[in-house]
N, CA and C of each residue as an Amber inpcrd file, in Angstrom:
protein
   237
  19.8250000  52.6040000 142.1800000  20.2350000  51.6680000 143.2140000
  19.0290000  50.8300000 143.6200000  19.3260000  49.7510000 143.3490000
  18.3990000  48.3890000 143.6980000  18.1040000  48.1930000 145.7290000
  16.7180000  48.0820000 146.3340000  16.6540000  47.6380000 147.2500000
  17.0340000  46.4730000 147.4720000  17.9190000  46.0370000 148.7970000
  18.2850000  44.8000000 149.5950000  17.0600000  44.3560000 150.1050000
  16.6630000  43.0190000 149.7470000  15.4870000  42.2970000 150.7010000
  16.6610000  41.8020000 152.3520000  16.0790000  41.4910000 153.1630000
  16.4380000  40.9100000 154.2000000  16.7850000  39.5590000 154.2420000
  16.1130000  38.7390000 153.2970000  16.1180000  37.2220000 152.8540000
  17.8690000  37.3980000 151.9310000  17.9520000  38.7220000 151.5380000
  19.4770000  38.5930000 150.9400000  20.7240000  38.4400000 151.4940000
  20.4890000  39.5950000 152.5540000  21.1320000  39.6570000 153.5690000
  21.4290000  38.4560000 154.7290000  20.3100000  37.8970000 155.1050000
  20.4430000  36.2780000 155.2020000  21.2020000  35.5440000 154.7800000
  21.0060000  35.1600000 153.3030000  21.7470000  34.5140000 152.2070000
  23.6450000  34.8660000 152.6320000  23.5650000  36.0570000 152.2770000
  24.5350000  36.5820000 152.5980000  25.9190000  36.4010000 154.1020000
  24.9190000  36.2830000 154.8880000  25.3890000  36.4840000 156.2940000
  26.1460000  34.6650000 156.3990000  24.9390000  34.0250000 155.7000000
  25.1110000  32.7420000 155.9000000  25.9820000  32.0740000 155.4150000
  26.3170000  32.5150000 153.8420000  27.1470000  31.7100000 152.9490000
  27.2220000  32.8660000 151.9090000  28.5480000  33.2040000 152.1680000
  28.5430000  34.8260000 150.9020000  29.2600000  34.1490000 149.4540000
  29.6420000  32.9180000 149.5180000  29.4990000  32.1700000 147.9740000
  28.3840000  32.4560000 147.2550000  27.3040000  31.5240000 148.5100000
  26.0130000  31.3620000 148.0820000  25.2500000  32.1910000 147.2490000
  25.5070000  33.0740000 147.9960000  24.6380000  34.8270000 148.1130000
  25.5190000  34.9270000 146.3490000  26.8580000  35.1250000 146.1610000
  27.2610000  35.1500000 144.6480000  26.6530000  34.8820000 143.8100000
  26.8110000  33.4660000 143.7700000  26.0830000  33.0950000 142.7950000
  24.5270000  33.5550000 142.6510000  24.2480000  33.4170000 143.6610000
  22.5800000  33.4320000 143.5440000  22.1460000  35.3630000 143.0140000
  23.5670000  35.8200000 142.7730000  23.4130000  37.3170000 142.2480000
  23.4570000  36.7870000 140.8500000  24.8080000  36.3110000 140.3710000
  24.9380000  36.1940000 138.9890000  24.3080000  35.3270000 138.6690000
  22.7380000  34.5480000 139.3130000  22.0430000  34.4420000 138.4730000
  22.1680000  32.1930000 137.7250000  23.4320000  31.9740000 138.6640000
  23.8270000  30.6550000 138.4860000  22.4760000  30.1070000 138.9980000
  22.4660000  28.5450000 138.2280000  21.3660000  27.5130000 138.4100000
  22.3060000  26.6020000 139.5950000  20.7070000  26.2120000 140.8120000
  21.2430000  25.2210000 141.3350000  21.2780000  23.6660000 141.1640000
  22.7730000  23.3440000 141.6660000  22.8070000  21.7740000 141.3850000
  21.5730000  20.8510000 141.6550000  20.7910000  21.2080000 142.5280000
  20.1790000  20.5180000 143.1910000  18.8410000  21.0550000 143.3690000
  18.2870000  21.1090000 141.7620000  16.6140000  21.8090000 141.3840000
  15.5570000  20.9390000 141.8430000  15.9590000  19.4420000 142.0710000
  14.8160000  18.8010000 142.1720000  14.6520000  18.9350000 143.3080000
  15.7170000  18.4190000 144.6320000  15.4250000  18.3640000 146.1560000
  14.8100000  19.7460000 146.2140000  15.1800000  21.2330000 145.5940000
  14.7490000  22.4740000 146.3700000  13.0430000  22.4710000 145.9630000
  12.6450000  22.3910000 144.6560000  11.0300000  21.8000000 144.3590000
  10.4720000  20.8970000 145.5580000  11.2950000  19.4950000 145.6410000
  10.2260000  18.6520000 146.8320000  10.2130000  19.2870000 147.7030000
  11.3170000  20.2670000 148.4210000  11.4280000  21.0090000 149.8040000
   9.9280000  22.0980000 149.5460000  10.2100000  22.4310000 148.3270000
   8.9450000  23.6990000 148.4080000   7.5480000  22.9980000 148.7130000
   7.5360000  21.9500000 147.3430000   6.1380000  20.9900000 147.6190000
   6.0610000  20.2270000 148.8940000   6.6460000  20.0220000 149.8740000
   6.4350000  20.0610000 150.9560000   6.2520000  20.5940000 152.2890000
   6.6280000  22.2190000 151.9260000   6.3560000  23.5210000 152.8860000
   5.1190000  23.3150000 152.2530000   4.6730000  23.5760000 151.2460000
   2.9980000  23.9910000 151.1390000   2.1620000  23.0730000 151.7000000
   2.2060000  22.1160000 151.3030000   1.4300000  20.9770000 151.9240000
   1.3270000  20.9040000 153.2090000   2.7040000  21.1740000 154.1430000
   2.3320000  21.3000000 155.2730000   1.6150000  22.8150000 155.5470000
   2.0950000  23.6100000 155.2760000   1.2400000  24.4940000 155.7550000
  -0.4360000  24.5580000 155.1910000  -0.8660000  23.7300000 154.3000000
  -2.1890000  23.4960000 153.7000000  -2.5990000  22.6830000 154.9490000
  -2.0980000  21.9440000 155.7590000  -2.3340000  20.8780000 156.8160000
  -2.2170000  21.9560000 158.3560000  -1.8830000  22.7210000 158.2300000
  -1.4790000  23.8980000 159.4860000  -2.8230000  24.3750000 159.6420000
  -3.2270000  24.9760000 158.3150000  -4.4870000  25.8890000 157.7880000
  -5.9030000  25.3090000 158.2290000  -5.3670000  23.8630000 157.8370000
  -6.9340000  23.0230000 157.8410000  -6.7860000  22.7870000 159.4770000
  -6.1770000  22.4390000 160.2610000  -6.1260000  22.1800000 161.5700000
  -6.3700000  23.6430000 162.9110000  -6.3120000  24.5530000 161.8080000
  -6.4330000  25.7970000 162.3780000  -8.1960000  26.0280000 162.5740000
  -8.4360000  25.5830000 160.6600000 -10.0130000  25.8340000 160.6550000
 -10.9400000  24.8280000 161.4700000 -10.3780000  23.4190000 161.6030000
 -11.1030000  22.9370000 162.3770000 -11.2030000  22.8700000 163.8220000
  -9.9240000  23.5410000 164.5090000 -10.0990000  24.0820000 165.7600000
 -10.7480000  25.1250000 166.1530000 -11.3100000  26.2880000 165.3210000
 -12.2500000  27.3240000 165.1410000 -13.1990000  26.6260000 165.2010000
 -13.3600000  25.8760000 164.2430000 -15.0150000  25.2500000 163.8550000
 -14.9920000  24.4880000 165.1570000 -14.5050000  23.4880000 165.7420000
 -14.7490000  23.1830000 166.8420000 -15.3470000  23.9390000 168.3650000
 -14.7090000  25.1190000 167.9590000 -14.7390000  25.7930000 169.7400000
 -16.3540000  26.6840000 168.9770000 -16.4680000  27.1980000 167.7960000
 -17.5930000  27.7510000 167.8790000 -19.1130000  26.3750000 167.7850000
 -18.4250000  25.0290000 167.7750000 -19.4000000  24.1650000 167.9800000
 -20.0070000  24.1290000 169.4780000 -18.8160000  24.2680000 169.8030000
 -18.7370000  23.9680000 171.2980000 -19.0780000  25.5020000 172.5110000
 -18.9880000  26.2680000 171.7420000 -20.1870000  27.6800000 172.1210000
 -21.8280000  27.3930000 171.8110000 -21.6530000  26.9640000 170.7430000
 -23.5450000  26.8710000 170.2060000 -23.9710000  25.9830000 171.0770000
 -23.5460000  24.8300000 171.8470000 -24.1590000  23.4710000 171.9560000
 -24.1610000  24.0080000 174.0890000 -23.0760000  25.0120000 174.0960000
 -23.5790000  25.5340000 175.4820000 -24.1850000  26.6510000 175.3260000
 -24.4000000  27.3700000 174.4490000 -25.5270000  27.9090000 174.6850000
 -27.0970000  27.3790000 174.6240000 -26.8600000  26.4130000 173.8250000
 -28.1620000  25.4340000 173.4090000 -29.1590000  24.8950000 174.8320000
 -27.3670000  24.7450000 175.5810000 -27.6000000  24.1440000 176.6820000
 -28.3640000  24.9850000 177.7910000 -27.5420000  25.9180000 177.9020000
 -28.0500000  27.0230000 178.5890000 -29.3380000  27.8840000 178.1620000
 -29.9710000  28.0150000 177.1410000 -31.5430000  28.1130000 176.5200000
 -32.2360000  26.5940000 177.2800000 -32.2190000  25.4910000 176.9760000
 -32.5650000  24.8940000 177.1650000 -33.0970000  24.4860000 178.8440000
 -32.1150000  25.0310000 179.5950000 -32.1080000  24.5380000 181.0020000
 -33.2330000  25.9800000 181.8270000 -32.7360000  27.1450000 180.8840000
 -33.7020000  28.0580000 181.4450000 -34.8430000  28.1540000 181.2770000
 -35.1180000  27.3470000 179.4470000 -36.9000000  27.3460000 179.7400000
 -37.3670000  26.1280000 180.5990000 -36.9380000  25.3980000 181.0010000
 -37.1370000  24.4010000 181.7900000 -37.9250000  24.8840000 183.1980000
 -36.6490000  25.7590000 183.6150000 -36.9800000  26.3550000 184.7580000
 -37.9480000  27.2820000 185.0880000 -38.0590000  28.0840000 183.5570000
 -39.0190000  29.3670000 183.6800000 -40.2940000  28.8420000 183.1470000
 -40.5730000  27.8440000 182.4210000 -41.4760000  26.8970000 181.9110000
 -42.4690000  26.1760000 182.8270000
């Protein structure tokens, strides 16, 4: 006995044609739109990723440059 993914059950819940075919293995009508749909989840999430890293890289800029600040103001004072 084969495990059920949850993504089947989905399928299933949603459109139990769907879910058929997509057992026996039938091709969909519509190979090209489901490709651009994919090549366009990745891309966006390649654009999610990069906006993620540069909000990291930002806030640890923006730690160094107050601490910079804060070195700076204390040798001033203790100087």
């Amino acid at each position: 006995m084969r495990a059920i993914r949850a993504s089947e059950i989905s399928a299933y819940l949603y459109c139990r044609r769907a879910w058929r075919y997509q057992q026996s293995g039938a091709r969909s009508e519509n190979e090209i739109e489901l490709s651009e749909g994919s090549a366009y989840h990745r891309a966006h999430g390649r654009g999610v990723l990069t906006a993620r890293l540069l909000r990291a890289a930002g806030w640890i800029l923006l730690l160094a440059a107050l601490a910079l600040a804060v070195i700076a103001l204390t040798s001033r004072l203790l100087g």
